[in-house]
PDB file of N, CA, C and O in Angstrom:
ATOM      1  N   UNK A   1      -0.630 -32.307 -24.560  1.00  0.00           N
ATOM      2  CA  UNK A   1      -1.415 -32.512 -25.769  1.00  0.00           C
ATOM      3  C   UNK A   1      -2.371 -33.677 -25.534  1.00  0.00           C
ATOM      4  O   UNK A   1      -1.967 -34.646 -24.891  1.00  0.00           O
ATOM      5  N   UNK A   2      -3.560 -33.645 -25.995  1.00  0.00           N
ATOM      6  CA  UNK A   2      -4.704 -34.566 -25.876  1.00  0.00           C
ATOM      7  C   UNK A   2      -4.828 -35.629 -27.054  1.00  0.00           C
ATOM      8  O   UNK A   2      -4.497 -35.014 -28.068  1.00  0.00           O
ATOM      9  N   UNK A   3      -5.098 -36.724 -27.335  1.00  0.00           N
ATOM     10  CA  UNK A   3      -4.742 -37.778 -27.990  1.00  0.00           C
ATOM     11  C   UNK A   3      -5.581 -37.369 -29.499  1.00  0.00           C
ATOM     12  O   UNK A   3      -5.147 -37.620 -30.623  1.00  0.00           O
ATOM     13  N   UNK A   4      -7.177 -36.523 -29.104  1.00  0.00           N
ATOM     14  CA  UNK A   4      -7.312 -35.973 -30.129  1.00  0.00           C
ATOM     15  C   UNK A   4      -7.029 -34.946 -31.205  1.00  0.00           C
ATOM     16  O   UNK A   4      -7.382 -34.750 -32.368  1.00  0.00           O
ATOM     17  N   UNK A   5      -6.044 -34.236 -30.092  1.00  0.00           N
ATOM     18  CA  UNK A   5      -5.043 -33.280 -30.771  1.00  0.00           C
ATOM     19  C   UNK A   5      -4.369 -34.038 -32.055  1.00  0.00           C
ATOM     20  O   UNK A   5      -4.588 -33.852 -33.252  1.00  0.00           O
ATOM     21  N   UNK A   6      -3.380 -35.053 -31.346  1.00  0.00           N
ATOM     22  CA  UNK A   6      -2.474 -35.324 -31.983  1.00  0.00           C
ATOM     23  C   UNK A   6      -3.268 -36.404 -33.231  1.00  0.00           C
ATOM     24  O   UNK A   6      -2.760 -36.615 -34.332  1.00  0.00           O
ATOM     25  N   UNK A   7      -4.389 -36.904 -32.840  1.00  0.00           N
ATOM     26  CA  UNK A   7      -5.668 -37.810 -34.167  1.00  0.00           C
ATOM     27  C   UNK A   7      -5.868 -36.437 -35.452  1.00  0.00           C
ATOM     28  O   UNK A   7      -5.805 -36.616 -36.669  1.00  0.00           O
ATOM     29  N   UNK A   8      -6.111 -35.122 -34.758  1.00  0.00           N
ATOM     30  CA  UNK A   8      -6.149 -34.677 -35.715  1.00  0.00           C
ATOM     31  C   UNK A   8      -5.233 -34.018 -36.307  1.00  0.00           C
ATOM     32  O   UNK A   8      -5.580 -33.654 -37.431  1.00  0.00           O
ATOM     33  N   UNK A   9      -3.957 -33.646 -35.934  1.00  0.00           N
ATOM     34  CA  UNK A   9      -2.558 -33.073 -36.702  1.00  0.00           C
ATOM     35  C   UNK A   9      -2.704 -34.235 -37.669  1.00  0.00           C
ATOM     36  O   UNK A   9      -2.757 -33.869 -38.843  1.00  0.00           O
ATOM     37  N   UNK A  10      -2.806 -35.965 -37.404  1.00  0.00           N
ATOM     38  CA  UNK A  10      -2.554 -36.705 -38.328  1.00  0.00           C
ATOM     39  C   UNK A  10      -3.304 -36.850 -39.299  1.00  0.00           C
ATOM     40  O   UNK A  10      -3.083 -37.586 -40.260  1.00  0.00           O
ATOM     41  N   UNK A  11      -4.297 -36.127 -39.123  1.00  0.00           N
ATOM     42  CA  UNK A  11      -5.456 -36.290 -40.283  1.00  0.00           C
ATOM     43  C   UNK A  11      -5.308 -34.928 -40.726  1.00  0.00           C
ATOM     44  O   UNK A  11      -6.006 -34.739 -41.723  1.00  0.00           O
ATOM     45  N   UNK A  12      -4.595 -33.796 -40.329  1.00  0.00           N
ATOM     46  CA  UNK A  12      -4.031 -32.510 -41.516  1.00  0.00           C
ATOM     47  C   UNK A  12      -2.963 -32.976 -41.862  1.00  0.00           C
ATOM     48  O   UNK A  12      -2.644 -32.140 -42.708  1.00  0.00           O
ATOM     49  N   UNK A  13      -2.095 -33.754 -41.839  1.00  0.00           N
ATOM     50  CA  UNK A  13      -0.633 -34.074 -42.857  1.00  0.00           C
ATOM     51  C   UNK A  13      -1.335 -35.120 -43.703  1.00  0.00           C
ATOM     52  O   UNK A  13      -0.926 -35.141 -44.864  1.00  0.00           O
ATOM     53  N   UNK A  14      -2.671 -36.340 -43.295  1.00  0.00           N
ATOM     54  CA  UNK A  14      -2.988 -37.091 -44.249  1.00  0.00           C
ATOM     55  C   UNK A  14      -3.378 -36.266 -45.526  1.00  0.00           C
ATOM     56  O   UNK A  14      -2.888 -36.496 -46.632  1.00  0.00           O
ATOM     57  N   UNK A  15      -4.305 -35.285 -45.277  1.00  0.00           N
ATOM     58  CA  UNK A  15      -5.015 -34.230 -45.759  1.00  0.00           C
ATOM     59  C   UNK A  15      -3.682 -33.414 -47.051  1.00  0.00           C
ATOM     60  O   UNK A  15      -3.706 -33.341 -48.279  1.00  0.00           O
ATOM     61  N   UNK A  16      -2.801 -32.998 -46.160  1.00  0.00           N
ATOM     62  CA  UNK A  16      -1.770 -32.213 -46.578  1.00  0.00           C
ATOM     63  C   UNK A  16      -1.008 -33.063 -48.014  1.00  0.00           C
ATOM     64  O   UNK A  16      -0.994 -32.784 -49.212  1.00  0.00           O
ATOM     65  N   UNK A  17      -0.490 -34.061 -47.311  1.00  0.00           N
ATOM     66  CA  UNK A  17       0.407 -35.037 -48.189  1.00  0.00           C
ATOM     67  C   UNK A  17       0.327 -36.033 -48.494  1.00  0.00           C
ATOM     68  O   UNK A  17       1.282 -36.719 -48.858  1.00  0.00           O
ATOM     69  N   UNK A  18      -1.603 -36.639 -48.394  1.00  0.00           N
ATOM     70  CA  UNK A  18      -1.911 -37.948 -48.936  1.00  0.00           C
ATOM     71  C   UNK A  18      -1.986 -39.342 -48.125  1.00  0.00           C
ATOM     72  O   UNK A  18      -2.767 -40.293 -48.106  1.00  0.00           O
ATOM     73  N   UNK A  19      -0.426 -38.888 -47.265  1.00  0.00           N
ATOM     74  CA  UNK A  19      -0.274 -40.170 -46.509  1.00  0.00           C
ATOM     75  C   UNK A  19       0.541 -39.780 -44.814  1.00  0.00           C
ATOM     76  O   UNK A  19       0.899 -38.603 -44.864  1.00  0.00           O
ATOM     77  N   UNK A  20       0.795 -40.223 -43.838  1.00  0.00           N
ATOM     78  CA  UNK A  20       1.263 -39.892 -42.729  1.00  0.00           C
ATOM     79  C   UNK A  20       1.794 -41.117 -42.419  1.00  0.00           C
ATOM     80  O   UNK A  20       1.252 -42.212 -42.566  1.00  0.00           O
ATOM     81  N   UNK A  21       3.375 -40.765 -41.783  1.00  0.00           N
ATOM     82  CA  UNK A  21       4.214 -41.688 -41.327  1.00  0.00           C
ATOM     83  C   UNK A  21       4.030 -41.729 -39.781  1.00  0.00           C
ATOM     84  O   UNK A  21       4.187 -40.786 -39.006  1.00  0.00           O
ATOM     85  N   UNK A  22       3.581 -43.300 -39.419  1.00  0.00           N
ATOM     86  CA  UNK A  22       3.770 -42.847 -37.647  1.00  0.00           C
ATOM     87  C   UNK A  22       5.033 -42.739 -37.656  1.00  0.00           C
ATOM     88  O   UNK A  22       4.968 -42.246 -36.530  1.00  0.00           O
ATOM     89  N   UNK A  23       6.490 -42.734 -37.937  1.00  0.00           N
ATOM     90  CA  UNK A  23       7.106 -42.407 -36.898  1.00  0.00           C
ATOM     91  C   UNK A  23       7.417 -41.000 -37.315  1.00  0.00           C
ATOM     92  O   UNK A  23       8.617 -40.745 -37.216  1.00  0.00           O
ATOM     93  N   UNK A  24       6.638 -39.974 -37.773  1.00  0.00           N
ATOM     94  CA  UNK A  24       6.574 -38.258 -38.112  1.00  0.00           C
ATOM     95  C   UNK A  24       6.183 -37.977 -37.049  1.00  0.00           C
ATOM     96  O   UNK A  24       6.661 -37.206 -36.217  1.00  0.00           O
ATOM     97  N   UNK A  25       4.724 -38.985 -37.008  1.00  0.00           N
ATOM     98  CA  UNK A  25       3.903 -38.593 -35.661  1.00  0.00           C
ATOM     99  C   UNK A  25       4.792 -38.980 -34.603  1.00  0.00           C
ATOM    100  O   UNK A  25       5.030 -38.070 -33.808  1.00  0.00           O
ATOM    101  N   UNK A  26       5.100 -39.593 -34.477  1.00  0.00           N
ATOM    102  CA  UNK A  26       5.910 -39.888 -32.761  1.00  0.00           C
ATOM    103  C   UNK A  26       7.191 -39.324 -32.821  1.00  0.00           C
ATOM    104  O   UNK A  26       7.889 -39.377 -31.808  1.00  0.00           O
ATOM    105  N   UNK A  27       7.774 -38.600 -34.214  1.00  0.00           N
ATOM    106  CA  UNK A  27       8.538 -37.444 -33.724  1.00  0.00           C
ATOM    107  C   UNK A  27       8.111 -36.467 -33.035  1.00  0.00           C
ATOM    108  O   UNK A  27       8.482 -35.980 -31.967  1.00  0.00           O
ATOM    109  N   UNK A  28       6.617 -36.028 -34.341  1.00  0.00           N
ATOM    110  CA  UNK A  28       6.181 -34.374 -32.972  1.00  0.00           C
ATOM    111  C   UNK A  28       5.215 -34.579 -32.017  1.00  0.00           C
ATOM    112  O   UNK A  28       4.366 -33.745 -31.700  1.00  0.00           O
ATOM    113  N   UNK A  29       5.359 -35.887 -31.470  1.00  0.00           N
ATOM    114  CA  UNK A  29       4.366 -35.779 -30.152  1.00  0.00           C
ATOM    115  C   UNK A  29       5.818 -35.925 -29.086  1.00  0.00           C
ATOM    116  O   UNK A  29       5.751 -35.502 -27.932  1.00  0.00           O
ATOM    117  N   UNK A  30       6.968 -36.501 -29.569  1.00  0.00           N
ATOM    118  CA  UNK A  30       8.276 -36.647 -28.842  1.00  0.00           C
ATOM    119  C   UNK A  30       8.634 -34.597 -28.652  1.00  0.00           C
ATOM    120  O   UNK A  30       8.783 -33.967 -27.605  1.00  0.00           O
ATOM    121  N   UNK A  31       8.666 -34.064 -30.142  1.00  0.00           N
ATOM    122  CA  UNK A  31       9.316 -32.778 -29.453  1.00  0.00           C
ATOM    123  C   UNK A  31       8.202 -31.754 -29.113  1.00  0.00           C
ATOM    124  O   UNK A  31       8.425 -30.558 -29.303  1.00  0.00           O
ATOM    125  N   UNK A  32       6.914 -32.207 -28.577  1.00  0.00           N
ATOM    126  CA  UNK A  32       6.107 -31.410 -28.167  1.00  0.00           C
ATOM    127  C   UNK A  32       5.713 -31.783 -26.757  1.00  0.00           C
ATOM    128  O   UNK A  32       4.684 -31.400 -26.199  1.00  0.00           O
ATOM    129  N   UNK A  33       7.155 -33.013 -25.950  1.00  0.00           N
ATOM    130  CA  UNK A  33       6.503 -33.282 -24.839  1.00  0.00           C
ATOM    131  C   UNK A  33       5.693 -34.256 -24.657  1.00  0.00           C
ATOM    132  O   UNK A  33       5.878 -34.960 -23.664  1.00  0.00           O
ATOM    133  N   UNK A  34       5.028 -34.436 -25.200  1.00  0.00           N
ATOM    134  CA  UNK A  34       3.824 -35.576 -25.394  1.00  0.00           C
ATOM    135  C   UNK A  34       4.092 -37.197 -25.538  1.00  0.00           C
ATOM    136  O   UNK A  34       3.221 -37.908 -26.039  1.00  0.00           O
ATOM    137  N   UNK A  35       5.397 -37.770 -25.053  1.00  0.00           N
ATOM    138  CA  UNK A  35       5.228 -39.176 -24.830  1.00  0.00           C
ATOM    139  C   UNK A  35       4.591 -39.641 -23.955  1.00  0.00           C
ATOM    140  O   UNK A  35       5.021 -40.762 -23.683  1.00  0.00           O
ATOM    141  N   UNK A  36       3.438 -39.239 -23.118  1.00  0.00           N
ATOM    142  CA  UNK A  36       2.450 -39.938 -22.653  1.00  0.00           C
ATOM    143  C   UNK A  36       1.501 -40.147 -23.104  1.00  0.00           C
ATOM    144  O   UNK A  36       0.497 -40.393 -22.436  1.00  0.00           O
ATOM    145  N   UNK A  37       1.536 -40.100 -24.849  1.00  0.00           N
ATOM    146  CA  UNK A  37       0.865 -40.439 -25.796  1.00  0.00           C
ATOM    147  C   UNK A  37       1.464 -41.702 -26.547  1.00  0.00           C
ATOM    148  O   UNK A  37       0.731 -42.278 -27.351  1.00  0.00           O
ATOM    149  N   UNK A  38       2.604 -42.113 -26.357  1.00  0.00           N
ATOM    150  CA  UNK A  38       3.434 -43.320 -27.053  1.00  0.00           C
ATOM    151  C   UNK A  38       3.393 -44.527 -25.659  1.00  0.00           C
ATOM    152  O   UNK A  38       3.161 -44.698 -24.462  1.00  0.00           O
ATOM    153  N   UNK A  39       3.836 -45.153 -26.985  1.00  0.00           N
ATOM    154  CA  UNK A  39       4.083 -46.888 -25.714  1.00  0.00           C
ATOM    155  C   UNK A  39       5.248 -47.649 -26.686  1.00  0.00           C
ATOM    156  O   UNK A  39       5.599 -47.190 -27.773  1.00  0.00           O
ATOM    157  N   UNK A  40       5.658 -48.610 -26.228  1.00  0.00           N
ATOM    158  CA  UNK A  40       7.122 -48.949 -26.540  1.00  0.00           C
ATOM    159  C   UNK A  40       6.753 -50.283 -26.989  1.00  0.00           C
ATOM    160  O   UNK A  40       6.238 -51.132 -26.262  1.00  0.00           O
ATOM    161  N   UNK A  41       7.080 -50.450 -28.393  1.00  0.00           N
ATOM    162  CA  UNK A  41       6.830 -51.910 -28.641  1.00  0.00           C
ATOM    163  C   UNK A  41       7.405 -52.961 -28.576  1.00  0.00           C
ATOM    164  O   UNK A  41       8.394 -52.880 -27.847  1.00  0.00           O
ATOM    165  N   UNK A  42       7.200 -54.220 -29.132  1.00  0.00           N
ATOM    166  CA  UNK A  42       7.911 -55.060 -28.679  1.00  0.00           C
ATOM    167  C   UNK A  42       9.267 -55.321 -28.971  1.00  0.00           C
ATOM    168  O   UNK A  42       9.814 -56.372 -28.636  1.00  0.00           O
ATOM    169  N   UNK A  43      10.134 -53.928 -29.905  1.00  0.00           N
ATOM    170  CA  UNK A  43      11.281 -53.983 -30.429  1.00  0.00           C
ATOM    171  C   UNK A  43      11.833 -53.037 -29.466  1.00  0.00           C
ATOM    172  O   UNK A  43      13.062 -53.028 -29.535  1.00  0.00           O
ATOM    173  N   UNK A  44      11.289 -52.115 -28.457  1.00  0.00           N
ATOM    174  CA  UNK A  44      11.909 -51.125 -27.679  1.00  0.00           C
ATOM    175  C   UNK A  44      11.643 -50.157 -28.283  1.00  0.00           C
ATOM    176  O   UNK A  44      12.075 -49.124 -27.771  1.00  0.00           O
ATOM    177  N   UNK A  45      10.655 -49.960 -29.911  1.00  0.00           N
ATOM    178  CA  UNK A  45      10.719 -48.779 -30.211  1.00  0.00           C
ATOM    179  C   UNK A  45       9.692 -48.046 -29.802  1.00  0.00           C
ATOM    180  O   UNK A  45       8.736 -48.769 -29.520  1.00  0.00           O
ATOM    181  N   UNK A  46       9.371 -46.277 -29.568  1.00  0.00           N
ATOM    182  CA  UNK A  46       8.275 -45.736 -29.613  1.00  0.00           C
ATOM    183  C   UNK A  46       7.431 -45.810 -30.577  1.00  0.00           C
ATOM    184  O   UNK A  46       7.902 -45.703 -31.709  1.00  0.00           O
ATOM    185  N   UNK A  47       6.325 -45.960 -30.468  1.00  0.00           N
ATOM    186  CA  UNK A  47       4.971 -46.221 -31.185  1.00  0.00           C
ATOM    187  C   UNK A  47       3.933 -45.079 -30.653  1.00  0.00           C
ATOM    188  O   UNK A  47       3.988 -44.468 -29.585  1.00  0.00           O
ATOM    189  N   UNK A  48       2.750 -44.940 -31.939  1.00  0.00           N
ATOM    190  CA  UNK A  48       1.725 -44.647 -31.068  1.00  0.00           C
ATOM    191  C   UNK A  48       0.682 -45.303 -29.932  1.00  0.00           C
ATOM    192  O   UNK A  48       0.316 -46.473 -30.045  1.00  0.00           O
ATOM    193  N   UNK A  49       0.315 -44.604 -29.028  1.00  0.00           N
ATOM    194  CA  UNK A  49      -0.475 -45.683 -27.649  1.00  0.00           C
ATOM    195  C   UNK A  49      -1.731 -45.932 -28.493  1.00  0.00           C
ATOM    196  O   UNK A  49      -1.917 -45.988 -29.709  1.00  0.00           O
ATOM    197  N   UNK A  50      -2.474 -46.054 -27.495  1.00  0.00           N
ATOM    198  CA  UNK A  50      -4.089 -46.976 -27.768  1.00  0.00           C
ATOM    199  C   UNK A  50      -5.055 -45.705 -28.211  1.00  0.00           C
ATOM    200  O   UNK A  50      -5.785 -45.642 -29.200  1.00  0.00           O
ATOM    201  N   UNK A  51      -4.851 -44.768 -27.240  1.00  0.00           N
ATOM    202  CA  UNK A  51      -5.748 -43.753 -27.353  1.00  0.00           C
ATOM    203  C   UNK A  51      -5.429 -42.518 -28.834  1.00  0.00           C
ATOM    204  O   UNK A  51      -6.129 -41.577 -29.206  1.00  0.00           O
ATOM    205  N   UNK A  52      -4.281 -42.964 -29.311  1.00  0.00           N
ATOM    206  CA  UNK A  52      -3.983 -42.096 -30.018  1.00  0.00           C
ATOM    207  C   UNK A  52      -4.553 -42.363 -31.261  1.00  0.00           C
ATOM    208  O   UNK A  52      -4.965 -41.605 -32.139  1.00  0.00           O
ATOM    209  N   UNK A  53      -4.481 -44.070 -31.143  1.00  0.00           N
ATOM    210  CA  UNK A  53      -4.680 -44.490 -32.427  1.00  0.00           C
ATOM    211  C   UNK A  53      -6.775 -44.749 -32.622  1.00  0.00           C
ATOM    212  O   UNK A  53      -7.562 -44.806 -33.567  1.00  0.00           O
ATOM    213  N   UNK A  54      -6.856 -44.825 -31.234  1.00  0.00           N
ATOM    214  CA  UNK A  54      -8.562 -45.046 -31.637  1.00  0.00           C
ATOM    215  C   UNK A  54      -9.239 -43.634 -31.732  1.00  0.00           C
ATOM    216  O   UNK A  54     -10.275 -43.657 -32.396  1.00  0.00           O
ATOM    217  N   UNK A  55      -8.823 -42.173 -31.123  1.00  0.00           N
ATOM    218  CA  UNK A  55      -8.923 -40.655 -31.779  1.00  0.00           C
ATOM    219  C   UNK A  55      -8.886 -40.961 -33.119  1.00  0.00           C
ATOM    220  O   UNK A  55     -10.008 -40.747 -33.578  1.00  0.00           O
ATOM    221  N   UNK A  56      -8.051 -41.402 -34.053  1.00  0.00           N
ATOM    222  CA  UNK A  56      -7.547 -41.165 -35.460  1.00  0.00           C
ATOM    223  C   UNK A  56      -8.972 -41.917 -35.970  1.00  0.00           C
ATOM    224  O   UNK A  56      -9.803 -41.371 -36.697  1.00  0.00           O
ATOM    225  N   UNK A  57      -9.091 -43.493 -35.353  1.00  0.00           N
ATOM    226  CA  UNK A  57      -9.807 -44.128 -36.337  1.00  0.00           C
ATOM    227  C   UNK A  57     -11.408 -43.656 -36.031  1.00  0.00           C
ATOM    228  O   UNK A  57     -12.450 -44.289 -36.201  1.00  0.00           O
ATOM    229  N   UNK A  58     -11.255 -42.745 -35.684  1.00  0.00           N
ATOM    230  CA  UNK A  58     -12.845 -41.997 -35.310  1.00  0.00           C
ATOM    231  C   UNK A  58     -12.927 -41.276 -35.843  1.00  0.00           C
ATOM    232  O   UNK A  58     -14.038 -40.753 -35.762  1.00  0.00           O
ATOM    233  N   UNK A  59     -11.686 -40.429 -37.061  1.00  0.00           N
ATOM    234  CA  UNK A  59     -12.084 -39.376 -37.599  1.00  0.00           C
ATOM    235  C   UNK A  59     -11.660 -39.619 -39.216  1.00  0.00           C
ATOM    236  O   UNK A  59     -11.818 -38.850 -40.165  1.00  0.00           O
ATOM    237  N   UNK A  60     -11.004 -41.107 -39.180  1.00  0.00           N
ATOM    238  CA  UNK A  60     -10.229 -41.376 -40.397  1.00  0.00           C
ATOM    239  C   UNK A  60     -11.237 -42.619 -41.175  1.00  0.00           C
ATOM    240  O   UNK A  60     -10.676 -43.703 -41.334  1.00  0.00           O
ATOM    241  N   UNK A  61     -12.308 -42.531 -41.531  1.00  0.00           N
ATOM    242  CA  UNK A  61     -13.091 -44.015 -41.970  1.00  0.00           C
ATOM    243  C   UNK A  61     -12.373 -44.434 -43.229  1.00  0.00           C
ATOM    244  O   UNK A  61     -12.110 -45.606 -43.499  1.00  0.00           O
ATOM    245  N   UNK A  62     -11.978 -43.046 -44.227  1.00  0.00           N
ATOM    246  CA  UNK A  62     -11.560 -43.774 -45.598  1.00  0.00           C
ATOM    247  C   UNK A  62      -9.987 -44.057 -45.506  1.00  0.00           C
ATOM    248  O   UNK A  62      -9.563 -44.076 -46.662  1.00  0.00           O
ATOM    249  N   UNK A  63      -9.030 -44.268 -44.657  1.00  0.00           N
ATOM    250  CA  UNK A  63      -7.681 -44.203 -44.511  1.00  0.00           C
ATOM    251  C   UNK A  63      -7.384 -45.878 -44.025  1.00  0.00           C
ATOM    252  O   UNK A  63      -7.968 -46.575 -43.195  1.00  0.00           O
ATOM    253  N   UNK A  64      -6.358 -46.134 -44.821  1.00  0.00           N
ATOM    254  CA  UNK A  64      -5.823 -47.801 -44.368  1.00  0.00           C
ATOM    255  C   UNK A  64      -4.399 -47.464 -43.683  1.00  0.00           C
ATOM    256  O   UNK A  64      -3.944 -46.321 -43.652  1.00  0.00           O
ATOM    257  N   UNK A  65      -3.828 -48.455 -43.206  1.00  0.00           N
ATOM    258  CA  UNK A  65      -2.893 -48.725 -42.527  1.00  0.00           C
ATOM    259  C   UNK A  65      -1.954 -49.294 -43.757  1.00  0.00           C
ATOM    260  O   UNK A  65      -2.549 -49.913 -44.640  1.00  0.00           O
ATOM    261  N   UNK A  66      -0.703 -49.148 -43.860  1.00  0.00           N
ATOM    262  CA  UNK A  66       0.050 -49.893 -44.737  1.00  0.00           C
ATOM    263  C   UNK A  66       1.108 -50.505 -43.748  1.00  0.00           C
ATOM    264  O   UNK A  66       2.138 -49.852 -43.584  1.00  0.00           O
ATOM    265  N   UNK A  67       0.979 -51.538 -43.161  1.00  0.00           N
ATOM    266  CA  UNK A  67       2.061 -52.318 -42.021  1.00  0.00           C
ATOM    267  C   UNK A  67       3.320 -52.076 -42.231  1.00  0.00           C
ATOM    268  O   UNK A  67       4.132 -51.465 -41.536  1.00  0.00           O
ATOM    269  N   UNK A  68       3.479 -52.849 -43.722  1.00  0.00           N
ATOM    270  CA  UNK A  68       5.072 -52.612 -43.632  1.00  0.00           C
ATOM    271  C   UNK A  68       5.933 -51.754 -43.709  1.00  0.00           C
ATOM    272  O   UNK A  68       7.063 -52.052 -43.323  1.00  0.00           O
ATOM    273  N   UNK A  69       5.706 -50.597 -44.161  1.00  0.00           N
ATOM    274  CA  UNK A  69       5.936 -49.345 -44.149  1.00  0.00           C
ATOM    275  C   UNK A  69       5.707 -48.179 -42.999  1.00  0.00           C
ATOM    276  O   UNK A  69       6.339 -47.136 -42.829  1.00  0.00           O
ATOM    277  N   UNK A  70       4.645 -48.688 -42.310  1.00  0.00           N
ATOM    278  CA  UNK A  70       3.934 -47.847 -41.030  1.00  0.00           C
ATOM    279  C   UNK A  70       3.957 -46.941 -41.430  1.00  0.00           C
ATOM    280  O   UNK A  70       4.883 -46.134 -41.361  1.00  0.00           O
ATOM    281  N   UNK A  71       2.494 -46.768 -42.194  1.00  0.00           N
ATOM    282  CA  UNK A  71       2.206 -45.268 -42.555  1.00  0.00           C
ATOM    283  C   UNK A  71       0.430 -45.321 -42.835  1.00  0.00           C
ATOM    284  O   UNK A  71      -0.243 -46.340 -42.682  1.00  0.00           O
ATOM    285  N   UNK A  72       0.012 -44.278 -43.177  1.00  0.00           N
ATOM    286  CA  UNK A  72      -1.715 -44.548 -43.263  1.00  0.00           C
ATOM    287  C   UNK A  72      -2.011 -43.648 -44.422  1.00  0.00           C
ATOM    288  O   UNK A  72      -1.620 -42.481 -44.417  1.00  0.00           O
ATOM    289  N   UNK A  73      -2.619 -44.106 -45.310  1.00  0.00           N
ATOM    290  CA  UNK A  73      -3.035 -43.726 -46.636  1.00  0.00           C
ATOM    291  C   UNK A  73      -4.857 -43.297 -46.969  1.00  0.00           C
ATOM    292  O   UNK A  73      -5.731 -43.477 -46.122  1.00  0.00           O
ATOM    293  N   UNK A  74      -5.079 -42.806 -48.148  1.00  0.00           N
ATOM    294  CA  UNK A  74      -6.282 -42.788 -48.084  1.00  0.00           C
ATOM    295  C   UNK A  74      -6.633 -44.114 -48.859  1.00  0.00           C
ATOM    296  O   UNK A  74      -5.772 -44.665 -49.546  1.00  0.00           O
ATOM    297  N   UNK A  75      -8.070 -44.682 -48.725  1.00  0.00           N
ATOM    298  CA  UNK A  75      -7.946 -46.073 -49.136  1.00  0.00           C
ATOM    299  C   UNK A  75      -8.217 -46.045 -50.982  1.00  0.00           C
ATOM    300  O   UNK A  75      -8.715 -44.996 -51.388  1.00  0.00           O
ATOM    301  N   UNK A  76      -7.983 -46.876 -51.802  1.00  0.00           N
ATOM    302  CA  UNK A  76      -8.271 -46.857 -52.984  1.00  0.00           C
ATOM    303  C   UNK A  76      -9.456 -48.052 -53.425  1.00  0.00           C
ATOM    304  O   UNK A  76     -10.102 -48.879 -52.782  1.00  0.00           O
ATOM    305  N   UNK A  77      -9.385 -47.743 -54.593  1.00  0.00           N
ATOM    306  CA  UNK A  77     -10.392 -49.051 -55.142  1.00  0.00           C
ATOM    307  C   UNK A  77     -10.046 -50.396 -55.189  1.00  0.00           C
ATOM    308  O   UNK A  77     -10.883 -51.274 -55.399  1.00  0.00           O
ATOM    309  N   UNK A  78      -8.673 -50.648 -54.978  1.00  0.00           N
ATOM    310  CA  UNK A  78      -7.802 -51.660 -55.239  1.00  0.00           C
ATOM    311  C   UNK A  78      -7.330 -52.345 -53.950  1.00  0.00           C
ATOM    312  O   UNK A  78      -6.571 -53.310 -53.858  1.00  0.00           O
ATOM    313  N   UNK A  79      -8.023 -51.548 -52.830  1.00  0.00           N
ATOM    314  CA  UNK A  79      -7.795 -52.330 -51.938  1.00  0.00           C
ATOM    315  C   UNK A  79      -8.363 -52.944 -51.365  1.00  0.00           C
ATOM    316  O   UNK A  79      -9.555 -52.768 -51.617  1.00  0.00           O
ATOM    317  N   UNK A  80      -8.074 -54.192 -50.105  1.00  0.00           N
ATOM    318  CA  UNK A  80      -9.012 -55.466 -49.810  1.00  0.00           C
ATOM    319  C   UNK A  80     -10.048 -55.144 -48.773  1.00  0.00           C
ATOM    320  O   UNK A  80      -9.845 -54.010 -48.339  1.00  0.00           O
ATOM    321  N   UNK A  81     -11.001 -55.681 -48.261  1.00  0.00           N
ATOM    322  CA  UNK A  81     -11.427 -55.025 -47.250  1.00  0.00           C
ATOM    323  C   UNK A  81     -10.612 -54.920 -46.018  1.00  0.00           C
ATOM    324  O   UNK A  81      -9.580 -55.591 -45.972  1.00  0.00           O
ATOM    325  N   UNK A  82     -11.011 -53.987 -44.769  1.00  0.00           N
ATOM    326  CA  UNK A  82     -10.389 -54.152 -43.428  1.00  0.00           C
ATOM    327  C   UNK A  82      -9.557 -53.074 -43.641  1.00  0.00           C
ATOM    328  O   UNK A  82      -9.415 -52.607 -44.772  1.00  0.00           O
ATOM    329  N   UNK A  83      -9.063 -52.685 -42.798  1.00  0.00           N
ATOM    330  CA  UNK A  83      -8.270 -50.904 -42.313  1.00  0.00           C
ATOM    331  C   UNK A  83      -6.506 -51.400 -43.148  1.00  0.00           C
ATOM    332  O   UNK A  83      -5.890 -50.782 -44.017  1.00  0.00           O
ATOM    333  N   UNK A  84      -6.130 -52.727 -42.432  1.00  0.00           N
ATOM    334  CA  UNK A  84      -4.737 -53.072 -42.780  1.00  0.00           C
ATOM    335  C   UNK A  84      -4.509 -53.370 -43.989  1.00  0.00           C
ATOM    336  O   UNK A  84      -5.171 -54.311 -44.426  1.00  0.00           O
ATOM    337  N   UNK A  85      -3.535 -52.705 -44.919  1.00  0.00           N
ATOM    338  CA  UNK A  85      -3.253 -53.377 -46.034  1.00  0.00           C
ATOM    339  C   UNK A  85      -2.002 -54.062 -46.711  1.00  0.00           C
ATOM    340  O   UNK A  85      -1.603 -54.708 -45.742  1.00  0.00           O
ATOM    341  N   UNK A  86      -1.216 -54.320 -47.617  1.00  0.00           N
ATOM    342  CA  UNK A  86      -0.081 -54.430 -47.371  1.00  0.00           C
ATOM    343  C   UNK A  86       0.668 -53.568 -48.837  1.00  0.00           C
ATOM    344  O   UNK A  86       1.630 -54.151 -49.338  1.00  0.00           O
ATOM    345  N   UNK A  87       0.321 -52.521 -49.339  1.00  0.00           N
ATOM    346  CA  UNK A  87       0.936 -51.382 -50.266  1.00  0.00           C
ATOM    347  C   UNK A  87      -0.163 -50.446 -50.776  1.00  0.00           C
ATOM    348  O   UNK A  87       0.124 -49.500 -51.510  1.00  0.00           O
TER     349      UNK A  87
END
């Protein structure tokens, strides 16, 4: 699977259900084979890599990041500037 593959499955479940959990995504890039799309963070866990995540932000302009939760939303009026938010 190609990193834009998997940028855009995440932008049909954003599409689908509003919001996308990375670790959904790094389930089905895990059972499709595709951990040479993940990298291991500094807790040992799988994450998405570099390329996966700069595919997404090339096709995602109105979508924020919610950190603490690790998930990506569409953005609202209420939120601050910059991609990261914190709810």
């Amino acid at each position: 699977m190609l990193a834009a593959t998997a940028a855009r499955w995440m932008l049909a479940m954003l599409e689908r259900d509003g919001c996308v959990y990375q670790d959904d995504t790094v389930d089905m890039l895990t059972k499709v084979g595709a951990e040479n799309l993940l990298r291991e963070n500094a807790d040992g866990n799988p994450v998405l890599g570099t390329s996966v995540l700069s595919e997404f932000k090339k096709i995602s302009a109105d979508v924020v990041w919610i950190k603490p939760d690790r998930y990506w939303r569409w953005r609202v009026e209420e939120d601050e500037l910059g991609r990261e938010q914190r709810g």
